[in-house]
N, C-alpha and C positions, 0 to 999 in steps of 0.2 A: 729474327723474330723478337728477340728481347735483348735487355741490355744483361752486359757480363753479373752473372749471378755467383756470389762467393760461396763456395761448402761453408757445412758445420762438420763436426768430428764426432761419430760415437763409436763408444765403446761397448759390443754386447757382456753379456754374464760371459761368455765363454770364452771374450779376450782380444774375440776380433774386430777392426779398425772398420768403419766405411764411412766415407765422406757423403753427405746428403747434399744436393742442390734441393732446396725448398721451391715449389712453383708456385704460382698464383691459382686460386678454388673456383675462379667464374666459371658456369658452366660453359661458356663460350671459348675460355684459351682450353679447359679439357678437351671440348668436343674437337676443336683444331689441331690439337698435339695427340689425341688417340687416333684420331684417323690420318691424320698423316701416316704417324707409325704403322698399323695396320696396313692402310693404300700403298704402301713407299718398301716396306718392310719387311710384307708379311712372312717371305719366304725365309728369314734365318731366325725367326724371334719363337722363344717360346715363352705364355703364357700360363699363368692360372692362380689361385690362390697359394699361396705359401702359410698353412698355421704350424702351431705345433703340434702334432702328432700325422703332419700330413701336408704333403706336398703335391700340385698337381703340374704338370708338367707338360703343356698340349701342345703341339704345334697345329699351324692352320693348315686345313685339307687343301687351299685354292687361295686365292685373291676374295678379299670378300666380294659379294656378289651388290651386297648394299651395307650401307650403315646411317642410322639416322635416328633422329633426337625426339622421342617423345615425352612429355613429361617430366623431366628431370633422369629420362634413361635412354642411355649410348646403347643400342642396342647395332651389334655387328653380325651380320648375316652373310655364310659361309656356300647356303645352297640349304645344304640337307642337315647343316648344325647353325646355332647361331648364340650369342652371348649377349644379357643386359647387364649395365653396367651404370648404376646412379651417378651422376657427376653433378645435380644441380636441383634444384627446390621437386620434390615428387609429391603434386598436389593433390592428386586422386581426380572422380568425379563430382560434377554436383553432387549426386544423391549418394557417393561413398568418399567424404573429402578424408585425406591421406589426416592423420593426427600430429598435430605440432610434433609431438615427441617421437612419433614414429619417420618423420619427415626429416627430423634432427637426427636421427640413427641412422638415415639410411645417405644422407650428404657426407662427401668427401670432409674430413679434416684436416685431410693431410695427403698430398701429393710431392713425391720428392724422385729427381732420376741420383740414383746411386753410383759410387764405383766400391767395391767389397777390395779391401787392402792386405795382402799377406801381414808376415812380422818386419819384411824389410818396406813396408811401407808402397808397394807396387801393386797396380791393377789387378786383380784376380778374377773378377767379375762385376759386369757393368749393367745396368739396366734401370727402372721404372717401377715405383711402387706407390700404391694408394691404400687411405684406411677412413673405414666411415667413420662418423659421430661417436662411436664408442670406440673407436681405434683399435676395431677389427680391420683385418687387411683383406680390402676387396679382391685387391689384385694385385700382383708382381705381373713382369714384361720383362724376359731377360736380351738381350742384345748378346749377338753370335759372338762367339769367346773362343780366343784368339788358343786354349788349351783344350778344345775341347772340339770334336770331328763332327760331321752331319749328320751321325748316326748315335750321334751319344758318349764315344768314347772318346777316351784320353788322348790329345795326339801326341803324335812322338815327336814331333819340334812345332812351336808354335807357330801357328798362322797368322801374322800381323795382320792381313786383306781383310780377316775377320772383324778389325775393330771400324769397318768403313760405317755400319750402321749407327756405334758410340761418337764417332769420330762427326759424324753428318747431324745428329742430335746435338751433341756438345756444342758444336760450331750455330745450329739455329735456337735452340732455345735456352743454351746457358749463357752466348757469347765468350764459349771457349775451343781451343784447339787442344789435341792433344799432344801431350808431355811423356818428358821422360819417364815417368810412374807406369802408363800407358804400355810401353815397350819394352819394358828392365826385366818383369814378372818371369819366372820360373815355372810358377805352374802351383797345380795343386798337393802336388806333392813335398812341395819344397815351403812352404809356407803356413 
C-alpha cells in the first residue's frame, strides 16, 4: 500500500526507545488502514486511549458489525458498543457549523505505527498510535505481542505467530518485513 517508510527514534523521560513510522493524515489512507486493522484484525488487537494517569485496554466483543465515515468521524460499530474516532475536517451542520478551532483540535496531527524497544534495542511491543490538534492521544491499537497470552498474561516463552498481525502491517503500509529486533526480545522482564 505504500512505499518503504523509514522510523525516527524517541526517547521517553523514562529512558525507553520506540521507533515511530510516521503515516500520512488524509482522512482517506486513515479510513483505509483503521478498518483494515479492525475488519482483518480485530480478534488479537487491543485498543483505547493510552494518557497519563490511565490506560484503557478494550478488546473487541465481535467483528465489527459496520464502520463508516461521517463528517470527519470513523465511527466503528461492534453491535451493542461502538467507537467515533475524528480522522478528518469535522464540519458540523449548517445551522451548528463545527469552529475552526474546535475543528483544528479535534483532526489527527499525528499518526504513527510504533515498535516499543527494550535496552538491548529489541521489539517489546508493536502497534498504532494517533493524537489530535493539541496532541492528546486519541488513540493507541496494540498488535498481539509475541510476550504476552490471550488472556493478558505474561507468557512463559514467547510466541513468535503472535507478530503475524505486526508482521502483515509492516509489510502493507510501511514496506517493511520483519527483522532480527522483531524476534531477539526477551520479554518484559528482561528489558
Amino acid at each position: 500500500m505504500t512505499n518503504k517508510i523509514t522510523p525516527r527514534l524517541e526517547t521517553s523521560t523514562s529512558g525507553s526507545v520506540t521507533e515511530l513510522y510516521d503515516l500520512p493524515l488524509d482522512e482517506e489512507y486513515l479510513q483505509e488502514l483503521l478498518s483494515y486493522i479492525f475488519e482483518t484484525h480485530w480478534e488479537g488487537i487491543v485498543f483505547g486511549p493510552l494518557i497519563q494517569g490511565g490506560a484503557f485496554e478494550i478488546r473487541c466483543p465481535n467483528a465489527p458489525k459496520n464502520i463508516s465515515l461521517m463528517d470527519g468521524y470513523l465511527t466503528v460499530h461492534f453491535g451493542r458498543s461502538h467507537f467515533h474516532l475524528c480522522i478528518g475536517d469535522n464540519w458540523g451542520t449548517g445551522n451548528h457549523p463545527t469552529a475552526d478551532e474546535l475543528r483544528a483540535h479535534r483532526k489527527p496531527s499525528r499518526a504513527e505505527i510504533f515498535r516499543r524497544l527494550d535496552k538491548d534495542g529489541c521489539g517489546i511491543s508493536w502497534g498504532l498510535q494517533m493524537f489530535n490538534g493539541q496532541g492528546e492521544q486519541q488513540i493507541s491499537i496494540f498488535f498481539p505481542n509475541p510476550f504476552l497470552t490471550d488472556e493478558d498474561g505474561i507468557a512463559e516463552d514467547p510466541d513468535w505467530s503472535r507478530l503475524s498481525t505486526w508482521e502483515d502491517i509492516g509489510r502493507r503500509y510501511l514496506g517493511r518485513e520483519l527483522d532480527a529486533a522483531d524476534r531477539s526480545g526477551r520479554g518484559f522482564g528482561h528489558g
